[in-house]
C-alpha positions as a Markdown table, in Angstrom:
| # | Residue | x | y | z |
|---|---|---|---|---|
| 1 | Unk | 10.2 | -20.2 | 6.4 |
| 2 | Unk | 9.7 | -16.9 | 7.6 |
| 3 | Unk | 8.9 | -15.6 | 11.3 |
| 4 | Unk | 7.3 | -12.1 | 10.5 |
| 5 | Unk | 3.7 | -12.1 | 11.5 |
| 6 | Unk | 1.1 | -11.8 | 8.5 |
| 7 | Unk | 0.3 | -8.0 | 8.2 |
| 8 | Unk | -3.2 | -7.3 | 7.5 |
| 9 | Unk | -3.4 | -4.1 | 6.8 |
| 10 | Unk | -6.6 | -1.6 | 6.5 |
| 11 | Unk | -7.3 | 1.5 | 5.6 |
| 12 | Unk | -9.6 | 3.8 | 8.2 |
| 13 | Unk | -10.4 | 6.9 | 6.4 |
| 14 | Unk | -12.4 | 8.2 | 9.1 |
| 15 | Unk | -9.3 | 8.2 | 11.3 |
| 16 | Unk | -7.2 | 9.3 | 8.2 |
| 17 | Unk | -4.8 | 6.3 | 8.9 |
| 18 | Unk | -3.3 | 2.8 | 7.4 |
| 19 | Unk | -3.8 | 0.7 | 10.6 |
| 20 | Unk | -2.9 | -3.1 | 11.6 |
| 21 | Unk | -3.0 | -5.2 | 14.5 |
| 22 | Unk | -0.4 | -8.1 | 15.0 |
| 23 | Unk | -0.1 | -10.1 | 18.4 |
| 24 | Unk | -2.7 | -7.7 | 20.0 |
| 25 | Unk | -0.9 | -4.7 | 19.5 |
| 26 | Unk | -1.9 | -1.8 | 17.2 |
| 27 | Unk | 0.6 | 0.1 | 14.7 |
| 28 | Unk | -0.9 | 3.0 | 12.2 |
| 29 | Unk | 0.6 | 4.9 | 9.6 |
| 30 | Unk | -1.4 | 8.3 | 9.9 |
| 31 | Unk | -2.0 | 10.9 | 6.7 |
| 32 | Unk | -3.7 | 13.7 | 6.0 |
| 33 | Unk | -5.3 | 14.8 | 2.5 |
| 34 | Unk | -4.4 | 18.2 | 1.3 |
| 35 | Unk | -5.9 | 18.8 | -2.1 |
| 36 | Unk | -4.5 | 16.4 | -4.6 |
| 37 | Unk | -1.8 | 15.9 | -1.7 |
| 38 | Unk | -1.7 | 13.1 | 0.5 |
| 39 | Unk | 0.5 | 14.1 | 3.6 |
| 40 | Unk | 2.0 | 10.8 | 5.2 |
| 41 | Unk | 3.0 | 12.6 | 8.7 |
| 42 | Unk | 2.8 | 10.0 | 11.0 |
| 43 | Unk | 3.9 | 6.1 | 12.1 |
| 44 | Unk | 3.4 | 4.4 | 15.1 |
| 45 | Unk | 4.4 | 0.6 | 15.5 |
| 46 | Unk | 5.3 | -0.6 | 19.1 |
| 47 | Unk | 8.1 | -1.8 | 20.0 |
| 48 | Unk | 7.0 | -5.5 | 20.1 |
| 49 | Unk | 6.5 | -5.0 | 16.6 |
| 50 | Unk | 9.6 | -3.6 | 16.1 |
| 51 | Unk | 11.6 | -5.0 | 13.0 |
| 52 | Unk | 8.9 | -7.2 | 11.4 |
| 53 | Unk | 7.8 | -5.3 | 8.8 |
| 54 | Unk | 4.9 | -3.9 | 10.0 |
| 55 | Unk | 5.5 | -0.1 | 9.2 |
| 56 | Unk | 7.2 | -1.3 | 6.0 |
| 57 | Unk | 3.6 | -2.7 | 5.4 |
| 58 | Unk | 2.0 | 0.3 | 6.0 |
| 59 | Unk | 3.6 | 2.3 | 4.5 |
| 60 | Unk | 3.2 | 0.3 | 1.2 |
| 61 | Unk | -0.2 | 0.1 | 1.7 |
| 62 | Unk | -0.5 | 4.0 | 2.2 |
| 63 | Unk | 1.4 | 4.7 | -1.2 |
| 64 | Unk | -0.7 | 1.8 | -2.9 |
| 65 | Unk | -3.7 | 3.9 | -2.2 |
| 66 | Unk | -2.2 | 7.1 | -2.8 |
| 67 | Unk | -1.3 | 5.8 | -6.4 |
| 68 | Unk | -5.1 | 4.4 | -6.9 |
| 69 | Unk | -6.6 | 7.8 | -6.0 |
| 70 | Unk | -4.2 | 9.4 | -8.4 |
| 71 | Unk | -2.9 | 11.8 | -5.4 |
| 72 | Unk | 1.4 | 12.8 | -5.0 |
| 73 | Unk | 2.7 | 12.2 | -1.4 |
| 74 | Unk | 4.5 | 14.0 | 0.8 |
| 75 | Unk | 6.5 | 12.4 | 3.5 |
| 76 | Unk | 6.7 | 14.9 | 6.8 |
| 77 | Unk | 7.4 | 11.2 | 8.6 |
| 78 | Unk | 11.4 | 10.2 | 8.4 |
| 79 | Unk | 10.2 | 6.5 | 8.2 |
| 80 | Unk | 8.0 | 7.2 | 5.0 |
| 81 | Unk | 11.0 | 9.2 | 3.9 |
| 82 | Unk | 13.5 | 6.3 | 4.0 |
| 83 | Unk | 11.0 | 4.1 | 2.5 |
| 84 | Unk | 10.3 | 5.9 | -0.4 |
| 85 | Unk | 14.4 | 6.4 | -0.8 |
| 86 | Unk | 14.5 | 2.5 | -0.7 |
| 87 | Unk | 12.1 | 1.8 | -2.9 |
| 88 | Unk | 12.8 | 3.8 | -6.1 |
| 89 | Unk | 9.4 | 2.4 | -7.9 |
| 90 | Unk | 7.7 | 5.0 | -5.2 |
| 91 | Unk | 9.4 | 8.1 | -6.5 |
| 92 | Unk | 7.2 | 9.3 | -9.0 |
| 93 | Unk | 5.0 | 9.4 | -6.5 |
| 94 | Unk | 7.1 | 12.5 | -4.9 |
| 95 | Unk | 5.2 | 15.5 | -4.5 |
């Protein structure tokens, strides 16, 4: 059984962010749209969060939707980078 909290994770386009709150605290994963571009440029999770999966979560999330609106990503955040390294059924999603 695991001990990672559930991540429910939702997507506030008015704040151009993947957000979720576990425990009480907030993490986001922050984007902007350029064209047919969606910039990933930003994640926050705090450090009570760290190493649970929450910006793993996000992330996927944020490329989920990205692949539904038919839009390439570009990763200007080093975490979104990594993920999409690790996880090589994200890369045709490359910009």
């Amino acid at each position: 059984m695991s001990d990672k909290p559930s991540v429910n994770v939702q997507h506030n386009a008015a704040a151009a962010c993947f957000e979720a709150t576990v425990a009480g605290h907030r993490a986001e994963c922050s984007y902007r749209r350029n064209g047919q571009f969606l910039v990933l440029h930003h994640t926050a999770v705090p450090d009570a969060l760290q190493g649970q999966g929450v910006a793993a979560a996000l992330v996927a999330h944020a490329l989920a939707w990205a692949r539904e609106q038919g839009l390439r990503v570009q990763p200007a955040c080093s975490y979104v980078a990594a993920y999409m390294k690790r996880h090589p059924e994200t890369q045709d999603l490359l910009a």
